[in-house]
N, C-alpha and C positions, 0 to 999 in steps of 0.2 A: 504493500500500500504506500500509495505517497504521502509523504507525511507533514506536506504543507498547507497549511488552513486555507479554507477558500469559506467566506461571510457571504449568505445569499441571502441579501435583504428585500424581505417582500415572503407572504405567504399564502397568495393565491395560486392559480392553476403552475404559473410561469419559476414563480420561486418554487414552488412544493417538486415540481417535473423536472428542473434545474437541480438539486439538491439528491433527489432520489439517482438524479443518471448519474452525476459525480459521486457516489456511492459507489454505485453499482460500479463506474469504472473505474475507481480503487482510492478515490481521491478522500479529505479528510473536510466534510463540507458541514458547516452549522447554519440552521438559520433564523434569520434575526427577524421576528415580527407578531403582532400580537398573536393572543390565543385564538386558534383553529375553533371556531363555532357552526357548526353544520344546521339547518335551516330546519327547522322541524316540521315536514309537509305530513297533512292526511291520507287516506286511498285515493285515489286521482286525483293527487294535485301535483303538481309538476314546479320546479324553481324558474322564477320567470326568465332567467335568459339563457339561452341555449344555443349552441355552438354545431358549424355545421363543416365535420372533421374530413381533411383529404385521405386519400390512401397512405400517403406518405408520415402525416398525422397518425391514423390509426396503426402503422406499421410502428412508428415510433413508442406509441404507447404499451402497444403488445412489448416490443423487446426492454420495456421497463416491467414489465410484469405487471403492469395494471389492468390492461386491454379485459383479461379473464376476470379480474375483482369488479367491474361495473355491473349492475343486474342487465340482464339481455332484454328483459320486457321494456328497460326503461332507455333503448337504443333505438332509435327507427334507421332503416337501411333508407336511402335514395337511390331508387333505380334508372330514376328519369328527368330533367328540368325542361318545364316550358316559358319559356319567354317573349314577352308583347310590348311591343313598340305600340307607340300611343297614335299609330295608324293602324293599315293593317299587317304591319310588321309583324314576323313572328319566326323564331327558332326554337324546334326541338332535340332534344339531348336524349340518348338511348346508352345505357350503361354496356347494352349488348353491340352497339356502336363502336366500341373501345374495345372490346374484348374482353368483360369485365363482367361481375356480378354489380357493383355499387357503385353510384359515381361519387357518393358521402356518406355519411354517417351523421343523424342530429343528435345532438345530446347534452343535458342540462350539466351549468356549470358547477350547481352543485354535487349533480351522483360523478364527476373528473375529481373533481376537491375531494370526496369522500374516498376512493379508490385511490389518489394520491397518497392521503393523509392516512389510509390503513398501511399499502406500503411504507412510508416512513417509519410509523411505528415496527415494523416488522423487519428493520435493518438499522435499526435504533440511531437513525439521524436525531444529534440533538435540538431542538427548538429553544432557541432563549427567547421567551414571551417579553419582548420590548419594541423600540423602533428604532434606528438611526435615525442619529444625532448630530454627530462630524467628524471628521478624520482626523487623525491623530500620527505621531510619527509611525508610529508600528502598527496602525487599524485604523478602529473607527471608537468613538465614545457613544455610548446610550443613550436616550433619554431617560433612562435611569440611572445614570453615571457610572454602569460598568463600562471597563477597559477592555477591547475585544483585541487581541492580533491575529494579524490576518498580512498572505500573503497575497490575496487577490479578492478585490470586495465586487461582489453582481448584485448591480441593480435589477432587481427584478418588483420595483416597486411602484409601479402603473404609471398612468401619466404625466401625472406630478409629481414626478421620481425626484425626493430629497438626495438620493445620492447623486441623478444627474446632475442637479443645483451646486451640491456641492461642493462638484469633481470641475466645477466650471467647465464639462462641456456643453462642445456647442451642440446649439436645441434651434429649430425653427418651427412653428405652430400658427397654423390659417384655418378660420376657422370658415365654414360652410356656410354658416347661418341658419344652419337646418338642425333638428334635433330627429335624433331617430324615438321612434315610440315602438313597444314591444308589448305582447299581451298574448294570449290562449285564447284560441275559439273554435266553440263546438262548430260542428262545418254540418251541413246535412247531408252532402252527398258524401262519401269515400274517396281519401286522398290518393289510393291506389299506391302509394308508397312515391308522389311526383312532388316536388317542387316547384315553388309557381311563382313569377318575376312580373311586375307591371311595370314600365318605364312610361309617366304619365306626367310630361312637360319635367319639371325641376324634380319631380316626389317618384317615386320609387318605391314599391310595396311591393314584397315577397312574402309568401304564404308556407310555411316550413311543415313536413309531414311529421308528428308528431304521435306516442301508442294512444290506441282508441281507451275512450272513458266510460264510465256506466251511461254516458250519456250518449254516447255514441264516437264516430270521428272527431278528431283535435289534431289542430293544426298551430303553431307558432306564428306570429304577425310581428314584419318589422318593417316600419312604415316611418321611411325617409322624407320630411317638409319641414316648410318654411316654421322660423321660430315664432312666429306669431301665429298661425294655424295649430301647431303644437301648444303652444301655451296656452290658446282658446277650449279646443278640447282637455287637455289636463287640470281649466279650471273649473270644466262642466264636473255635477255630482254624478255617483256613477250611472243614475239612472239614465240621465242626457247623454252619457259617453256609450252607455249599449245602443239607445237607438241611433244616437249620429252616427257609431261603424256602421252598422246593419246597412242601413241607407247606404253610406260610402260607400262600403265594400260593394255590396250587389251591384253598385250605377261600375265602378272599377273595375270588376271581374266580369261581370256579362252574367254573373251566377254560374262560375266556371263550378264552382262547390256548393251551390242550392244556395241557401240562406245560413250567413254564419251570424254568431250570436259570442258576442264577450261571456270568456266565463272566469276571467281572474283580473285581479288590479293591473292596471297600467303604467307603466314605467316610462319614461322621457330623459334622454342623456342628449349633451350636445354632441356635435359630429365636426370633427375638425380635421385635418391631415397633418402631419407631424414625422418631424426627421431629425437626428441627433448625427454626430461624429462615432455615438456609440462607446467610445473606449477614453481611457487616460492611462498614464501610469497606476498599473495595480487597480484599474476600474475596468468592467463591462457591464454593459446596460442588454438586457433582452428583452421582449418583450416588449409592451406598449411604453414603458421606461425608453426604449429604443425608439420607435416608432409609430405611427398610428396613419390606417390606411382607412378611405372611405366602406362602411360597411357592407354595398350593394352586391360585391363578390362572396363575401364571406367567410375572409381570408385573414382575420386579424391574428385569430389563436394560434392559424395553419403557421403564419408567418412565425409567430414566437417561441413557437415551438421546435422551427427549421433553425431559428438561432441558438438555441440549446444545444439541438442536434451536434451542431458545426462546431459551437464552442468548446464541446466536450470533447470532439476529435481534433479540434488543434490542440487542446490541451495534452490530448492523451499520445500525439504524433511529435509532442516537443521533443528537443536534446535535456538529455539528464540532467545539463548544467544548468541548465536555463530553466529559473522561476516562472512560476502559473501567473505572475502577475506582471513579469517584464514585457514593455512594450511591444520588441518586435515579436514575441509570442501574438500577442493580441491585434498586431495590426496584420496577420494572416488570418484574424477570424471575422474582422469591419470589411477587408478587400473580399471574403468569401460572401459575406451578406450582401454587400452593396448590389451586387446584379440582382438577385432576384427580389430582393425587396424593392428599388429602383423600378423593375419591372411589373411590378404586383402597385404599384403608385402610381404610374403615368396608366397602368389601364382601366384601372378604378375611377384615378380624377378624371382622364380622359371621356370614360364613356357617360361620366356623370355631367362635366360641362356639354357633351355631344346632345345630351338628350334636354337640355337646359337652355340649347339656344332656341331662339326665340323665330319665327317665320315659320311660312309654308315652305319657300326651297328647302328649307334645314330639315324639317318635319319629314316632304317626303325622299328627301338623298338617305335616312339612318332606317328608315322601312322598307327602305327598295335595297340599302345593305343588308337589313336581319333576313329578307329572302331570300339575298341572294347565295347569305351564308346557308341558309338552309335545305339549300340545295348543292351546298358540296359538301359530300362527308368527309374527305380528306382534310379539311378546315376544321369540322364540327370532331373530328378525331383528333388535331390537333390543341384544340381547345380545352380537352378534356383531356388529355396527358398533360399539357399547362396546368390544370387546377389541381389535378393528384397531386403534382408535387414530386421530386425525386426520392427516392431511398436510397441513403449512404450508408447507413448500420454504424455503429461504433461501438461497440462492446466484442 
């Protein structure tokens, strides 16, 4: 085992998956963040945000040994996506297109944090229940004024990464003006195991397949608008915020899934794009700490999780002399992120400004593109090997 500290501050999905792999591949990692509280749901109720995992992802999580710890009932496979342009634009995704069983996987962020958070316990990663505070010559200090050393400190502590702050690297953040809203709804027709994309002017609503409830089909809604349309409805009671979806959604989908109907509270986050340098001496940022991509893909976690991956094998590929937290170690794992996160950001922001501009030429040049993509499969295959993701392995 190597036997130099690595402080992984932050302890959601990013820090916990971050922590677990440098275990696993031999490293000596602790991490710094408050106590792990798992969300206490009923029989069909579901945690509201849920994450929509590539291959590459789900490959990842298996070779930590958690892929088996999450319950199967509480996974929905994605076998298929359709997407509509706000004409009559329209691409479909066939997982048998690829040669594949699934082209995702949906799944609540908290049954990832609960399977995390059993592995750790089961490889006796310690947790020191506190939060960084500031760096120090040989670590970081507390906010409860322990002395931590460390040879290499990961942010891995969301977007308003104190260690990014602190590490003064550089960070740039634009914000959208849009807030994404999330919520559960019974659907009345069967979601067939598809995923469902609206691009409707500037807003953008996807429909996620979600396990059926006593009430029938449940789907996931995350529904990209203006912050003032978001803040309108999030100040309605909830009784106004059932009937205003109902209405929206049916005029939106055509009643692509009969009548859907609110069946949990509603959430509202802003939606910004976000990009760091990533690294300092004895620093690396993963995750949203890292970066932050528009969410219409649904590629944020895929993304921070591909930095774990990567971090973990440059670590694990250094020279013996060379510390986990000196520079040129770290500047082979910012030069390994930059393409594809770079990539996952111009196609995100890109098709979000495409479907934002304003006119009829614009309207119909990006519906006369979704057809035309639809009618090449060698495009529609390569679009789908894009969103899997690669697998590198590194254990």
């Amino acid at each position: 085992m190597n036997k130099e500290t690595i402080l992984v501050c932050g302890g959601g999905i990013a820090g916990m998956a971050c922590a677990l792999g440098l275990k696993k591949a031999g490293f000596n990692p602790q991490i710094v963040a408050p106590a792990y509280k798992p969300m206490s749901l009923g029989p069909h109720q579901y945690h509201p945000r849920v994450y929509a995992l590539s291959a590459a992802s789900q490959a990842f999580l298996e070779e930590l040994g958690v892929w088996g710890l999450m319950n199967a009932d509480r996974i929905t496979p994605v076998s298929g996506m359709e997407l509509y342009g706000d004409g009559d634009g329209f691409v479909q995704l066939d997982s048998w297109q690829n040669a594949e069983s699934n082209l995702t996987w949906i799944i609540e962020s908290g049954e990832i944090e609960r399977a995390l958070h059993q592995a750790l316990q089961v490889y006796n990663v310690t947790w020191q229940v506190d939060l960084f505070d500031q760096f120090t010559a040989t670590g970081i200090q507390t906010q409860k004024g322990a002395q931590l050393a460390a040879d290499l400190i990961i942010g891995a502590d969301g977007a308003g990464s104190q260690v990014r702050k602190k590490a003064h690297i550089e960070h740039h953040s634009r914000p959208y003006k849009h807030n994404g809203v999330v919520a559960h709804l019974d659907a009345e027709l069967p979601h067939q195991n598809i995923a469902y994309q609206w691009f409707v002017g500037d807003a953008v609503l996807a429909l996620l397949p979600m396990p059926d409830t006593d009430q029938g089909p449940q789907v996931s809604m995350v529904w990209s608008v203006q912050e003032s349309q978001a803040n309108a409805f999030m100040a309605m009671d909830p009784e106004a915020q059932a009937a205003h979806l109902q209405s929206l959604l049916g005029a939106l989908t055509q009643h692509r899934l009969g009548t859907l109907r609110l069946r949990s509270q509603a959430f509202a986050f802003p939606l910004t794009v976000e990009r760091s340098a990533m690294i300092a001496p004895k620093v690396a940022l993963v995750g949203d700490a890292a970066h932050r991509v528009h969410p219409l893909a649904g590629q944020g976690l895929n993304l921070g999780l591909g930095d774990i991956e990567e971090l973990i094998r440059v670590l694990r590929a250094k020279a013996s002399y060379q510390s986990v937290g000196e520079l040129r170690v770290l500047e082979r794992y910012r030069r390994a992120r930059v393409e594809p996160i770079m990539a996952m950001r111009w196609v995100t922001h890109g098709l979000h400004q495409l479907f934002a501009l304003p006119g009829a030429p614009a309207a119909f040049a990006r519906n006369v593109g979704m057809n035309v993509v639809n009618k090449l499969p060698f495009i529609k295959r390569q679009l789908m090997k894009s969103a899997a993701g690669k697998k590198t392995g590194f254990l």
